[in-house]
Biopython code that builds the backbone (N, CA, C, O; Angstrom):
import numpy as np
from Bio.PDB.StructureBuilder import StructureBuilder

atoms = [
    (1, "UNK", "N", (0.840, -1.165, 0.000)),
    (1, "UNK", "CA", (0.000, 0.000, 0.000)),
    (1, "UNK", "C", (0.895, 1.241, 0.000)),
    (1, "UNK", "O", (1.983, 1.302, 0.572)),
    (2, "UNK", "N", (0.372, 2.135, -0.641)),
    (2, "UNK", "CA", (1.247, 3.537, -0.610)),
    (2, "UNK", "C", (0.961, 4.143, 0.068)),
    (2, "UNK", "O", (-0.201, 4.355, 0.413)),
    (3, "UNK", "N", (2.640, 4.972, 0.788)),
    (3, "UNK", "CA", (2.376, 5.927, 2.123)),
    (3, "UNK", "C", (1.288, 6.644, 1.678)),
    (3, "UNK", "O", (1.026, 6.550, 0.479)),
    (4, "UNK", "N", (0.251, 7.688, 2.722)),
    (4, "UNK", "CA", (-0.374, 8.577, 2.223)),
    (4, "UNK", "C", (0.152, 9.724, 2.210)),
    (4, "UNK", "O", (1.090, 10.006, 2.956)),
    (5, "UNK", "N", (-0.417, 10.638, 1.282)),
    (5, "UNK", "CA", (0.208, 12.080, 1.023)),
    (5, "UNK", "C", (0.741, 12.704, 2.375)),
    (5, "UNK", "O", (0.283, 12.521, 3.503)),
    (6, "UNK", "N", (1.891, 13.536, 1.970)),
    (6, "UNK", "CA", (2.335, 13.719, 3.127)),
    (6, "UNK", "C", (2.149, 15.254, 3.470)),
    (6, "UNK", "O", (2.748, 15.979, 2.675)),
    (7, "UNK", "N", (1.526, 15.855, 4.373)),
    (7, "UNK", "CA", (0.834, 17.159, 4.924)),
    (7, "UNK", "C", (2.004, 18.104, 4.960)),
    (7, "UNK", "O", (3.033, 17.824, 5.575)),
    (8, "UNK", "N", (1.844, 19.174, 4.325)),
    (8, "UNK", "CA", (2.632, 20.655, 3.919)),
    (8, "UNK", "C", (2.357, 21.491, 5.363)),
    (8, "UNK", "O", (1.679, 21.259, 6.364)),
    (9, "UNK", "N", (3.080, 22.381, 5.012)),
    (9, "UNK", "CA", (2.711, 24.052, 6.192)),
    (9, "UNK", "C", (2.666, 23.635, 7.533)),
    (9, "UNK", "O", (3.371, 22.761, 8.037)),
    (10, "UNK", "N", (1.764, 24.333, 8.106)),
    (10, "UNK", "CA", (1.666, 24.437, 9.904)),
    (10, "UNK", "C", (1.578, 22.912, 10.041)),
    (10, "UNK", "O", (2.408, 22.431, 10.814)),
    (11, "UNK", "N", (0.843, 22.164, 9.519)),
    (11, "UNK", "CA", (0.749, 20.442, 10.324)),
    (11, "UNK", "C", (1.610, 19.927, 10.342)),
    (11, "UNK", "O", (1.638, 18.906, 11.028)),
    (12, "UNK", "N", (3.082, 20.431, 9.428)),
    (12, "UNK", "CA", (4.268, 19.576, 9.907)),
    (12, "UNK", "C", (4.960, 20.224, 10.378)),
    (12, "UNK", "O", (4.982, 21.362, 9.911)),
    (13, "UNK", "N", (6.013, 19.895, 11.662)),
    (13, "UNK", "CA", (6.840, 20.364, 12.747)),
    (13, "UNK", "C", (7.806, 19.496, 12.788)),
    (13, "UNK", "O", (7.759, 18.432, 12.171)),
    (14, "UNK", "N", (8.945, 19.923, 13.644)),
    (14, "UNK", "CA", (10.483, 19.074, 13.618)),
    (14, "UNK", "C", (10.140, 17.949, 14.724)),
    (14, "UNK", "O", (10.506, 16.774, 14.694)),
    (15, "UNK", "N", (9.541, 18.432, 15.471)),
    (15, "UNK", "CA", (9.026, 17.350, 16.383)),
    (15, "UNK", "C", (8.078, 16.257, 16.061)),
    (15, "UNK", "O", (7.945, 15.225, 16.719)),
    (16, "UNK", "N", (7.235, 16.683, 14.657)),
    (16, "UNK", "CA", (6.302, 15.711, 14.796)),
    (16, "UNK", "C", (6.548, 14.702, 13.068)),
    (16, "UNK", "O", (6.007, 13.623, 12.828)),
    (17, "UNK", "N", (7.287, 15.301, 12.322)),
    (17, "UNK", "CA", (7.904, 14.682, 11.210)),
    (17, "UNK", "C", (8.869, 13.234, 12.019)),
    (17, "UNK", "O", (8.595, 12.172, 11.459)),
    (18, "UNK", "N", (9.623, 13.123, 12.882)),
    (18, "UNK", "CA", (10.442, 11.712, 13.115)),
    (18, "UNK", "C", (9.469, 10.865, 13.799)),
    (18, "UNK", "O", (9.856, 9.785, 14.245)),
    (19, "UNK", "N", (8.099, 11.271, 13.951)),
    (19, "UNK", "CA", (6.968, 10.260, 14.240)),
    (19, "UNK", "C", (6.327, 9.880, 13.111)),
    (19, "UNK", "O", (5.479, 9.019, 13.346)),
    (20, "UNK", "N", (6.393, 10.134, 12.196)),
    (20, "UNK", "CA", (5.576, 10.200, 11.057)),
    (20, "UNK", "C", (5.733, 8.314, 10.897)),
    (20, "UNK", "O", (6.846, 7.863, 11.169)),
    (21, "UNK", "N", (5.024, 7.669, 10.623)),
    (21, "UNK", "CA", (5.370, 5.674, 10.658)),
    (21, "UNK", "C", (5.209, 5.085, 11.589)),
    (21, "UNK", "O", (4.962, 3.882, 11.513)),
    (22, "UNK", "N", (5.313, 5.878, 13.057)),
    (22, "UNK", "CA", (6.001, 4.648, 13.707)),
    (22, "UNK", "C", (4.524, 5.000, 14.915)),
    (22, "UNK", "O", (3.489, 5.655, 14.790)),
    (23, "UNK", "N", (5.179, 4.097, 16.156)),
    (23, "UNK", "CA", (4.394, 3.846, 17.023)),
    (23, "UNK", "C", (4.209, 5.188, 18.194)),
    (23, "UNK", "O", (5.072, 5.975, 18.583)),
    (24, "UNK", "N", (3.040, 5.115, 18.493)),
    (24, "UNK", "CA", (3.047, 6.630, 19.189)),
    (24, "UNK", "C", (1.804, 5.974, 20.159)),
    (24, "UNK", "O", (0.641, 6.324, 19.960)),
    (25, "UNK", "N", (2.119, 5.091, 21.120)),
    (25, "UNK", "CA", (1.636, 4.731, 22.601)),
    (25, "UNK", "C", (0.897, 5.497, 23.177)),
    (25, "UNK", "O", (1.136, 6.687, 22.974)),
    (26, "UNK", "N", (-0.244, 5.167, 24.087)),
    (26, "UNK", "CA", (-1.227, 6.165, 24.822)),
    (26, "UNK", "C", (-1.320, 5.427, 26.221)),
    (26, "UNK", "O", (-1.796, 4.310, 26.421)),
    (27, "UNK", "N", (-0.823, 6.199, 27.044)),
    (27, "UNK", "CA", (-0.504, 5.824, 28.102)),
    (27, "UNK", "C", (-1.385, 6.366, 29.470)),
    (27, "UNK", "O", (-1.022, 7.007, 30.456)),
    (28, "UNK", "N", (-2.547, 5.877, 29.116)),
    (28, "UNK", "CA", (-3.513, 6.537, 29.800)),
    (28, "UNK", "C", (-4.934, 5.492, 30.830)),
    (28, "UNK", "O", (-5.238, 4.317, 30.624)),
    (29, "UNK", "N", (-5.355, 6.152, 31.569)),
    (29, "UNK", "CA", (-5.969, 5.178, 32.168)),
    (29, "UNK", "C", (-7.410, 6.092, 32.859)),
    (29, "UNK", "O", (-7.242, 7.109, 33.532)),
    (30, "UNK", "N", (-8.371, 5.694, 32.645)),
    (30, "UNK", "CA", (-9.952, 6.506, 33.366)),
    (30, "UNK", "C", (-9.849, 6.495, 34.755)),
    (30, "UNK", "O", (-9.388, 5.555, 35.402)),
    (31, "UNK", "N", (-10.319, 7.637, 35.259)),
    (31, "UNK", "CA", (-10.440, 7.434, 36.511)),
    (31, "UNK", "C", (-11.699, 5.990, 37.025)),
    (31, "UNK", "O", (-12.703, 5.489, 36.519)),
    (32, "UNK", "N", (-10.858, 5.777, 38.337)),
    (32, "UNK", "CA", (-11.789, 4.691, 38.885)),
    (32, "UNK", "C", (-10.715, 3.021, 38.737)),
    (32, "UNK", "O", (-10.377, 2.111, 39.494)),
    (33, "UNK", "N", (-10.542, 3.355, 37.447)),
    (33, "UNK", "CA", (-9.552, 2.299, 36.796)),
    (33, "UNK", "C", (-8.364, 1.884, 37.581)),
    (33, "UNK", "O", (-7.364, 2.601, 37.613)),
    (34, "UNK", "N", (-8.440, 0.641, 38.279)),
    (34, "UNK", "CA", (-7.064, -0.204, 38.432)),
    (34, "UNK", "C", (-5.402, 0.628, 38.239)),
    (34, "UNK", "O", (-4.534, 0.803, 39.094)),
    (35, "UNK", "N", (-5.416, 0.887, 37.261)),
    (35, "UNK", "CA", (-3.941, 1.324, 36.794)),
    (35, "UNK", "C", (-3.995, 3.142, 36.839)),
    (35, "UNK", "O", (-2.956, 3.758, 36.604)),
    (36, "UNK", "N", (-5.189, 3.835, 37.134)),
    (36, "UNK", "CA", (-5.418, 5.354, 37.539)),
    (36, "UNK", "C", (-4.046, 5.535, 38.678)),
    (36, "UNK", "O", (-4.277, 5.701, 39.876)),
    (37, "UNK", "N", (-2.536, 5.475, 38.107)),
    (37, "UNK", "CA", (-1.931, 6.090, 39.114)),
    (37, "UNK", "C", (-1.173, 6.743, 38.423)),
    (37, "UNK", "O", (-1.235, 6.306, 37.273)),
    (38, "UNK", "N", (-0.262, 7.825, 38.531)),
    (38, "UNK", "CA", (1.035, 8.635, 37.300)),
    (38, "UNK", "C", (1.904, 7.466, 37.689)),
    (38, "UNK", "O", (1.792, 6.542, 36.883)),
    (39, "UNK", "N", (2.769, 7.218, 38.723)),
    (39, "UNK", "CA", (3.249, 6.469, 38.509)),
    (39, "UNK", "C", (3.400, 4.835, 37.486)),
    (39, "UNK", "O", (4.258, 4.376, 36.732)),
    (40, "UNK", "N", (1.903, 4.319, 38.048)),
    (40, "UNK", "CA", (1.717, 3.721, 37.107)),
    (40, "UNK", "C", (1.569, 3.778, 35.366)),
    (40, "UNK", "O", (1.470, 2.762, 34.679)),
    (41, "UNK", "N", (1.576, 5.043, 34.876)),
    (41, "UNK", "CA", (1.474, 5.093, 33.665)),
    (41, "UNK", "C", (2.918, 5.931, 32.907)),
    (41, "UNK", "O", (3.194, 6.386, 31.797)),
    (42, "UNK", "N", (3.616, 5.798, 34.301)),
    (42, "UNK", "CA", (5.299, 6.268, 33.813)),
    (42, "UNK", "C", (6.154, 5.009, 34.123)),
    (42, "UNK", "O", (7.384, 5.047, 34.171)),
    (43, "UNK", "N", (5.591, 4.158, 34.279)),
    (43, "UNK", "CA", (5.557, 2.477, 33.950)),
    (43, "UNK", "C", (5.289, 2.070, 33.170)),
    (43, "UNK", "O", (6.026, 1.201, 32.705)),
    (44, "UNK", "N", (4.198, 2.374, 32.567)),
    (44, "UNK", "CA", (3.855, 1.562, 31.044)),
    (44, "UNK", "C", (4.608, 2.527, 30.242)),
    (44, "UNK", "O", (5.455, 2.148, 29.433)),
    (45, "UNK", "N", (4.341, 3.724, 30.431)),
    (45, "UNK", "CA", (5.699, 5.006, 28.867)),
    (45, "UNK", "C", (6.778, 4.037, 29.292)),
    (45, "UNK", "O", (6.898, 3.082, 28.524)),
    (46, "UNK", "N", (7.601, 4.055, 30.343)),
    (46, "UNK", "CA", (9.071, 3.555, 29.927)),
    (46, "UNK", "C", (9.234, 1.969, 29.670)),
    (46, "UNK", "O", (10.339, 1.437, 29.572)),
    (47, "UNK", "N", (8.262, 1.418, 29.593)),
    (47, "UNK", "CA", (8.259, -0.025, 29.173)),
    (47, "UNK", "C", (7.567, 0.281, 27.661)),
    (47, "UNK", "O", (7.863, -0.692, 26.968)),
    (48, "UNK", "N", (6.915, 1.059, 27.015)),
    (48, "UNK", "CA", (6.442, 0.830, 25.204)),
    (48, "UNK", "C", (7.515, 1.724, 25.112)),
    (48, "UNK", "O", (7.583, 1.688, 23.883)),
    (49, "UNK", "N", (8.429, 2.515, 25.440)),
    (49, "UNK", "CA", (9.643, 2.971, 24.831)),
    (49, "UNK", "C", (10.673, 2.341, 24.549)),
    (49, "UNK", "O", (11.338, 2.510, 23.527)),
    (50, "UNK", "N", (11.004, 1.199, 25.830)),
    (50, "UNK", "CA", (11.640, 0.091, 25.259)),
    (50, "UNK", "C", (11.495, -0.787, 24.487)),
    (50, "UNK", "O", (12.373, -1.526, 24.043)),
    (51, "UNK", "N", (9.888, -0.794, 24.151)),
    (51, "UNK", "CA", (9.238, -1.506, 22.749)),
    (51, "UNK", "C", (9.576, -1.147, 21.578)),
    (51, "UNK", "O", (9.325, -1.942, 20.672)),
    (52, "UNK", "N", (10.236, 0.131, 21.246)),
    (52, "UNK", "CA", (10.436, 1.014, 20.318)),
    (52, "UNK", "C", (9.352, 2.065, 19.811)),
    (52, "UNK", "O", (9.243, 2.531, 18.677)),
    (53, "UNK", "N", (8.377, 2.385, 21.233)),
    (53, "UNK", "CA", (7.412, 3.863, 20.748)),
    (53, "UNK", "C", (8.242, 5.071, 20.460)),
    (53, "UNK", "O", (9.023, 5.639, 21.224)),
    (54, "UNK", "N", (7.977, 5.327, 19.380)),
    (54, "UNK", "CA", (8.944, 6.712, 19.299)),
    (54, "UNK", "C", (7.865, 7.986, 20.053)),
    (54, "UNK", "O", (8.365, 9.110, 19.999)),
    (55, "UNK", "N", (6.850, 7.928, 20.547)),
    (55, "UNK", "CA", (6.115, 8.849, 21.493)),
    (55, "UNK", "C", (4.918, 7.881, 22.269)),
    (55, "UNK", "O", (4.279, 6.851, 22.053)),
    (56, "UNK", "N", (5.103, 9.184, 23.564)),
    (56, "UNK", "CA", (3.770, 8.466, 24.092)),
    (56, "UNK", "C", (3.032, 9.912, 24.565)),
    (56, "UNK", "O", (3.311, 11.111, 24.584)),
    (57, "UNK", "N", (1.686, 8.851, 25.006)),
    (57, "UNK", "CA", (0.314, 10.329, 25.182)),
    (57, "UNK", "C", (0.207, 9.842, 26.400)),
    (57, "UNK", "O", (0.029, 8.627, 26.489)),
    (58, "UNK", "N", (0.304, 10.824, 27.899)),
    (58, "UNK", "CA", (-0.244, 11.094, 28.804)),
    (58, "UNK", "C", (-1.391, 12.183, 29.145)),
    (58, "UNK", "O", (-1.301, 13.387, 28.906)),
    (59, "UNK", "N", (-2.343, 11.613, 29.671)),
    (59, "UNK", "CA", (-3.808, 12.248, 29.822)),
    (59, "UNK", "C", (-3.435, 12.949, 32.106)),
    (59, "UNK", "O", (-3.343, 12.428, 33.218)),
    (60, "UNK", "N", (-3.377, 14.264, 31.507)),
    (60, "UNK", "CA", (-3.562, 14.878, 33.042)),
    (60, "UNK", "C", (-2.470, 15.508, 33.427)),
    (60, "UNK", "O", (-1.462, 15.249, 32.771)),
    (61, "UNK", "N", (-2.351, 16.399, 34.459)),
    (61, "UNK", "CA", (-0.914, 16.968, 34.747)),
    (61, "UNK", "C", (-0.393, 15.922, 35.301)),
    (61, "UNK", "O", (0.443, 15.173, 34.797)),
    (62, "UNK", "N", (-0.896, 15.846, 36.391)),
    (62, "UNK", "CA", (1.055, 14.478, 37.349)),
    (62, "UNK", "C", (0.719, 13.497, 36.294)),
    (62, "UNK", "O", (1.915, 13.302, 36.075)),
    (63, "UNK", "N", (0.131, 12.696, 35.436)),
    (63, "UNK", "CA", (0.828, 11.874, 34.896)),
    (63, "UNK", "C", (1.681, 12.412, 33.680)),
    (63, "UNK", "O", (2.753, 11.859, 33.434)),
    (64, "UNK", "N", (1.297, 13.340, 33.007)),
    (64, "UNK", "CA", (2.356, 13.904, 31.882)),
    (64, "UNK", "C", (3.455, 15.039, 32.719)),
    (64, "UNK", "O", (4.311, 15.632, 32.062)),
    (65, "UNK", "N", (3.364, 15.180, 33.700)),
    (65, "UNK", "CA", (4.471, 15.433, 35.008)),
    (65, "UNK", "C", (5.672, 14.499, 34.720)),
    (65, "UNK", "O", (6.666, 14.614, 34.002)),
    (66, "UNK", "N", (5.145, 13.393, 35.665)),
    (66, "UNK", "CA", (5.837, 12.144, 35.812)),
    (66, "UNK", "C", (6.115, 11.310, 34.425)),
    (66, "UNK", "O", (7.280, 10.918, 34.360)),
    (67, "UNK", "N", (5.354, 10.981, 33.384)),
    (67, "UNK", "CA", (5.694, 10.308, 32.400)),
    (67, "UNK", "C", (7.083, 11.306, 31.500)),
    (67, "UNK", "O", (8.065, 10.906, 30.874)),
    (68, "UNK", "N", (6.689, 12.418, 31.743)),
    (68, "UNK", "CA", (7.832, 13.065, 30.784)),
    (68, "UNK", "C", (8.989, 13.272, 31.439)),
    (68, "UNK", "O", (9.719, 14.107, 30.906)),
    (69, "UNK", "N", (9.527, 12.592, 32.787)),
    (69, "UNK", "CA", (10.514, 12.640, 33.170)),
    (69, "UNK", "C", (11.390, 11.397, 33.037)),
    (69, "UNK", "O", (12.587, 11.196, 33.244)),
    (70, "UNK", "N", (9.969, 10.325, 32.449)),
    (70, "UNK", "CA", (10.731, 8.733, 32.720)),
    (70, "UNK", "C", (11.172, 8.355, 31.650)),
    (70, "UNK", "O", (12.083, 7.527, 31.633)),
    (71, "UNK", "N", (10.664, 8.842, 30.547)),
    (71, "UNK", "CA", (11.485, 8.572, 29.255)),
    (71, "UNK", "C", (11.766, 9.804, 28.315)),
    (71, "UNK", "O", (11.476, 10.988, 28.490)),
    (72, "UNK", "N", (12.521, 9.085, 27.088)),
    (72, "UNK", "CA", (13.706, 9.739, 26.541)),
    (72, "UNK", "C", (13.154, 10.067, 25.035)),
    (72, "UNK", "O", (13.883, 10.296, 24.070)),
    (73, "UNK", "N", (11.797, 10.045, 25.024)),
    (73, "UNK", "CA", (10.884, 10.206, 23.298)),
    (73, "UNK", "C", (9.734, 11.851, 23.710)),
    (73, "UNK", "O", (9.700, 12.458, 24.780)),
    (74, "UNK", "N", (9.254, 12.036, 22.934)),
    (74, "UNK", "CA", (8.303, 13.199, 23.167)),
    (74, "UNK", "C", (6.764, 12.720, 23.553)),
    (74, "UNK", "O", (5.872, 12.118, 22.955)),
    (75, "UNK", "N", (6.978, 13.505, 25.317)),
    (75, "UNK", "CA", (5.633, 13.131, 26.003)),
    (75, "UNK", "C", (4.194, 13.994, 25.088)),
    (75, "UNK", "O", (4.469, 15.193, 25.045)),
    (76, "UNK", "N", (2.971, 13.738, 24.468)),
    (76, "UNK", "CA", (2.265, 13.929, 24.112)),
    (76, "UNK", "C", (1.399, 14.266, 25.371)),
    (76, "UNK", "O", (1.297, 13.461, 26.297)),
    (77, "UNK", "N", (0.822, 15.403, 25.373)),
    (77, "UNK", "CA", (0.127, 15.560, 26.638)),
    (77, "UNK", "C", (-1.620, 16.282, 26.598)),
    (77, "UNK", "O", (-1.984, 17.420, 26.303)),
    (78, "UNK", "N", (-2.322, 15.212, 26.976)),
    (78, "UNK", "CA", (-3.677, 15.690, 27.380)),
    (78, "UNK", "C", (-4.174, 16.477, 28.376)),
    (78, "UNK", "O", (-3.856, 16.089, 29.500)),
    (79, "UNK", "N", (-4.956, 17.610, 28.323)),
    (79, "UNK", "CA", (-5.930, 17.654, 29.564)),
    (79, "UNK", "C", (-7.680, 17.719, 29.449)),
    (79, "UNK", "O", (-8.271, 18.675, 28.948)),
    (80, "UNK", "N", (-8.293, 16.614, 29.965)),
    (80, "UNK", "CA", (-9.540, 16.359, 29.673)),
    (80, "UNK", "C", (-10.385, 17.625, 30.304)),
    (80, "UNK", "O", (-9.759, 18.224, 31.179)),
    (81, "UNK", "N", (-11.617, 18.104, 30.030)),
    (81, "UNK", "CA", (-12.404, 18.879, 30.977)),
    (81, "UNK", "C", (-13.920, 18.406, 31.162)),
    (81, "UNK", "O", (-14.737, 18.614, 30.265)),
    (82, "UNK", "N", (-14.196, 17.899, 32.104)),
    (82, "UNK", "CA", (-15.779, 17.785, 32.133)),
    (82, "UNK", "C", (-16.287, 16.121, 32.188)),
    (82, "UNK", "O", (-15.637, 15.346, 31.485)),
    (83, "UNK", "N", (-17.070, 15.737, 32.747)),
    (83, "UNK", "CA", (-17.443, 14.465, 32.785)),
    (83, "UNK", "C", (-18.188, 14.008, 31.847)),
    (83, "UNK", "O", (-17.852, 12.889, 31.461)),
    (84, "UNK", "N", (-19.432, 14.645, 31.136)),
    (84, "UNK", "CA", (-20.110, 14.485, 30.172)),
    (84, "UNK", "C", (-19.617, 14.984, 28.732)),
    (84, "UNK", "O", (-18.663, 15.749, 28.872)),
    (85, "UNK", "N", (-19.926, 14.813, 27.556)),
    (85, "UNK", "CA", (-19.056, 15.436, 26.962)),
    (85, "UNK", "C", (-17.606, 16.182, 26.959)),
    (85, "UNK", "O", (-17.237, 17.246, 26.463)),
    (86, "UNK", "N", (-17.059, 15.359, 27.585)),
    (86, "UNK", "CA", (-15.648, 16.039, 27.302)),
    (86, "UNK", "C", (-14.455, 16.807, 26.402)),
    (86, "UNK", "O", (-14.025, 16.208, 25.416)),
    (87, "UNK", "N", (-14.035, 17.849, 26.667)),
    (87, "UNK", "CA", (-13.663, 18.158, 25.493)),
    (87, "UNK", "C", (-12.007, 18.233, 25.892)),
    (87, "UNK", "O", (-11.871, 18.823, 26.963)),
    (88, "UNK", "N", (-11.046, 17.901, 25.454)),
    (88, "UNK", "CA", (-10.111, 17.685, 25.189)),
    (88, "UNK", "C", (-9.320, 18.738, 25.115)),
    (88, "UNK", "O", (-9.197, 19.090, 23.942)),
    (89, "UNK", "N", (-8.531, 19.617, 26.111)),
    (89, "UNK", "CA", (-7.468, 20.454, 25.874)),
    (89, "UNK", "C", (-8.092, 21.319, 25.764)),
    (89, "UNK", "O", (-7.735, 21.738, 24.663)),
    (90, "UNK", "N", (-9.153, 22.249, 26.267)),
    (90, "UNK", "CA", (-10.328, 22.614, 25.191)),
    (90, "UNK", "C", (-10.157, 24.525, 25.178)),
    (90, "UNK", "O", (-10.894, 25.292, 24.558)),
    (91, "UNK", "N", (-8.623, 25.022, 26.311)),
    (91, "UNK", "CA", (-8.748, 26.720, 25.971)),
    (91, "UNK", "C", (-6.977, 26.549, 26.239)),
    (91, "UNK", "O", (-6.273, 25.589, 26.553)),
    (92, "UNK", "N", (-6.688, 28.042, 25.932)),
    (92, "UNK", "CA", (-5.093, 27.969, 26.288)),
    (92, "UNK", "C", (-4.931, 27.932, 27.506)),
    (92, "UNK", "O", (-3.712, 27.839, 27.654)),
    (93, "UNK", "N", (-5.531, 27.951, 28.723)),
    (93, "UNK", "CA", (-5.120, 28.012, 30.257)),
    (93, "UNK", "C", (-4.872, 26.231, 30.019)),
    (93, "UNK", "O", (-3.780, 25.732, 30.287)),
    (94, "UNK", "N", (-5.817, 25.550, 29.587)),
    (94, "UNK", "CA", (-5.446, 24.381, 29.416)),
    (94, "UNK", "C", (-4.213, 23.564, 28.900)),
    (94, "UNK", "O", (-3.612, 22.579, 29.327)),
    (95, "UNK", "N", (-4.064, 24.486, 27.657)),
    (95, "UNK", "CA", (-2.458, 24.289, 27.060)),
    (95, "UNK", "C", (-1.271, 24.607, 27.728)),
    (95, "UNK", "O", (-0.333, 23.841, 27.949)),
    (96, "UNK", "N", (-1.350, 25.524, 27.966)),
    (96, "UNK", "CA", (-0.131, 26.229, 28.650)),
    (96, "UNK", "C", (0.009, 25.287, 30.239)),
    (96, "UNK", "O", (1.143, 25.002, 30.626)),
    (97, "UNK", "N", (-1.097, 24.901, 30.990)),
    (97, "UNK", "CA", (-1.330, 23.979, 32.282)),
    (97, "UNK", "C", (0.107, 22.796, 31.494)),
    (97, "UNK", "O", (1.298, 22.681, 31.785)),
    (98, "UNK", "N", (-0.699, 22.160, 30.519)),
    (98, "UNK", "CA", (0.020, 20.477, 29.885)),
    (98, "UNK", "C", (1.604, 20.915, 29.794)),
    (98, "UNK", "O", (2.525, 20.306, 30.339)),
    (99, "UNK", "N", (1.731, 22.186, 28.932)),
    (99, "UNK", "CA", (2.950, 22.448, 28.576)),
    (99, "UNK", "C", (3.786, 22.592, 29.662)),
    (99, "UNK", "O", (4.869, 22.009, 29.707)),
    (100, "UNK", "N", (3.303, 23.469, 30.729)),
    (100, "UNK", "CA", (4.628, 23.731, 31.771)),
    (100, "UNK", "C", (4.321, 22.536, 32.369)),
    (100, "UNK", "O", (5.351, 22.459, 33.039)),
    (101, "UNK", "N", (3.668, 21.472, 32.673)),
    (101, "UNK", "CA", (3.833, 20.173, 32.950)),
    (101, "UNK", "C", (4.951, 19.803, 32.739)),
    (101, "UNK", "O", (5.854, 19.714, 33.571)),
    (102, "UNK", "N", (5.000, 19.537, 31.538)),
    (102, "UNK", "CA", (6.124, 18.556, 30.452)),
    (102, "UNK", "C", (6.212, 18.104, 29.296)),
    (102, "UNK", "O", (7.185, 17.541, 28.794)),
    (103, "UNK", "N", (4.785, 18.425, 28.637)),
    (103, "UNK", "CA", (4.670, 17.928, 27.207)),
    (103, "UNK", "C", (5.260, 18.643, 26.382)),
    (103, "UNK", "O", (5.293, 19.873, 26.397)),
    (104, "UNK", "N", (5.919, 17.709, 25.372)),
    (104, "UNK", "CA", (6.582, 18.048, 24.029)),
    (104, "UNK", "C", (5.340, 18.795, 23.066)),
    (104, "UNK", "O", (5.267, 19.860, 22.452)),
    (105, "UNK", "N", (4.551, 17.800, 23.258)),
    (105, "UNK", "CA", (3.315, 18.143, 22.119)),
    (105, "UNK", "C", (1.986, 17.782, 22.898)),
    (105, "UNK", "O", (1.708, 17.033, 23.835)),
    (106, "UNK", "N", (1.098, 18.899, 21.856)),
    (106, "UNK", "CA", (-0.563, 19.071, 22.951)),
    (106, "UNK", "C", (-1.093, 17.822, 21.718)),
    (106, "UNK", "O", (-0.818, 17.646, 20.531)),
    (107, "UNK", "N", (-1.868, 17.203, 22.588)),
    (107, "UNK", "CA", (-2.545, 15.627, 21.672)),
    (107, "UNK", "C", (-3.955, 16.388, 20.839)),
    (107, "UNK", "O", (-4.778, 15.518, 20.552)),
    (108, "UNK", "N", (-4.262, 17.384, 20.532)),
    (108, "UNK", "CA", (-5.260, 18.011, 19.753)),
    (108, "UNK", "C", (-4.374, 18.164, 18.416)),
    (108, "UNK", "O", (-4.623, 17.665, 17.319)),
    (109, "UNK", "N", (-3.489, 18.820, 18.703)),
    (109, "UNK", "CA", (-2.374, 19.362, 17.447)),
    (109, "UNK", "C", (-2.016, 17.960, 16.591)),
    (109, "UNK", "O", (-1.831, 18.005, 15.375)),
    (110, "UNK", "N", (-1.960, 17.027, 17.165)),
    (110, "UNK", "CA", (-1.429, 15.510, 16.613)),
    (110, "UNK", "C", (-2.708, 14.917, 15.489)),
    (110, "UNK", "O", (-2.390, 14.182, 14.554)),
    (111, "UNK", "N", (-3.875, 15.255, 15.675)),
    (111, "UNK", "CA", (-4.911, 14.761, 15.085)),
    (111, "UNK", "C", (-6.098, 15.616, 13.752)),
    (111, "UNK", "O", (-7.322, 15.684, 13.858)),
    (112, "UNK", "N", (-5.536, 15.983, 12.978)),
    (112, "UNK", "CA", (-6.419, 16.617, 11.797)),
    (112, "UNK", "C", (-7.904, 16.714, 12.385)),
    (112, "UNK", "O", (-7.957, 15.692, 13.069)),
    (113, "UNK", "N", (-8.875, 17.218, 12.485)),
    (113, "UNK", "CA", (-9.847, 17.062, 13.254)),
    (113, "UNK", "C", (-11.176, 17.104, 11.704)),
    (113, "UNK", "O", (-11.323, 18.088, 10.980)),
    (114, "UNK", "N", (-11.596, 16.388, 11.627)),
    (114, "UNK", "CA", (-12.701, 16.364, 10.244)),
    (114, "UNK", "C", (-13.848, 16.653, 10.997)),
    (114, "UNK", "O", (-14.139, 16.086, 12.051)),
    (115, "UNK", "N", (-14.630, 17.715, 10.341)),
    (115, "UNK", "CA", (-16.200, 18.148, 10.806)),
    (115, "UNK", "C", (-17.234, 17.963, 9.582)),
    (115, "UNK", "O", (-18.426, 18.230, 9.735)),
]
sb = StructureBuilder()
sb.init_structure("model")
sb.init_model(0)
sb.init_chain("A")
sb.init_seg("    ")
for serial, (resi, resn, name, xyz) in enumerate(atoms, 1):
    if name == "N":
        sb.init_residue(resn, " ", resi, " ")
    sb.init_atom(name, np.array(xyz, "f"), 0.0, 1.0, " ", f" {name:<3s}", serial, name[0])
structure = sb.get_structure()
């Protein structure tokens, strides 16, 4: 099968071109959930990095805190808002929150969004 076309201008970045193929891990867990700990999910990032993820996605501050300290690829970082409909990263207080966290990259920017 042939690669697909490959995206010009603002959608490509230096950071997000050496992901372009490969595996990009989501290292995330719902609240309530068994594995709901940062620690625990800066356990699973540095174990699919040794898998060969060239990125992973942490959902929340302490876990994209903690995950972006445990490995050595670009932490992808979420922040959810709201229980019902949730919207995803959804103003810049939100961005700027993920970023001085630790994320390399905001997980909205990673995804073309089709309406």
């Amino acid at each position: 099968m042939p690669d697909p076309p490959r995206p010009e201008g603002p959608l490509v970045h230096s950071l997000t071109e050496p992901l372009r193929g490969g595996l990009i891990a989501s290292c995330r867990a719902y609240p309530g959930e068994p594995l709901r700990h940062p620690e625990t999910m800066a356990l699973v990032a540095a174990a699919v990095t040794e898998g060969e993820a060239l990125a992973v996605c942490a959902q929340g501050l302490a876990d994209v805190q903690l995950v972006s300290t445990r490995v050595d690829v670009p932490t992808i970082g979420i922040g959810k808002d709201g229980e019902s409909g949730v919207f995803i990263t959804p103003t810049l207080r939100h961005a700027q929150a993920v970023i001085a966290a630790g994320a390399a990259l905001l997980g909205p920017v990673m995804v073309p969004l089709r309406v």
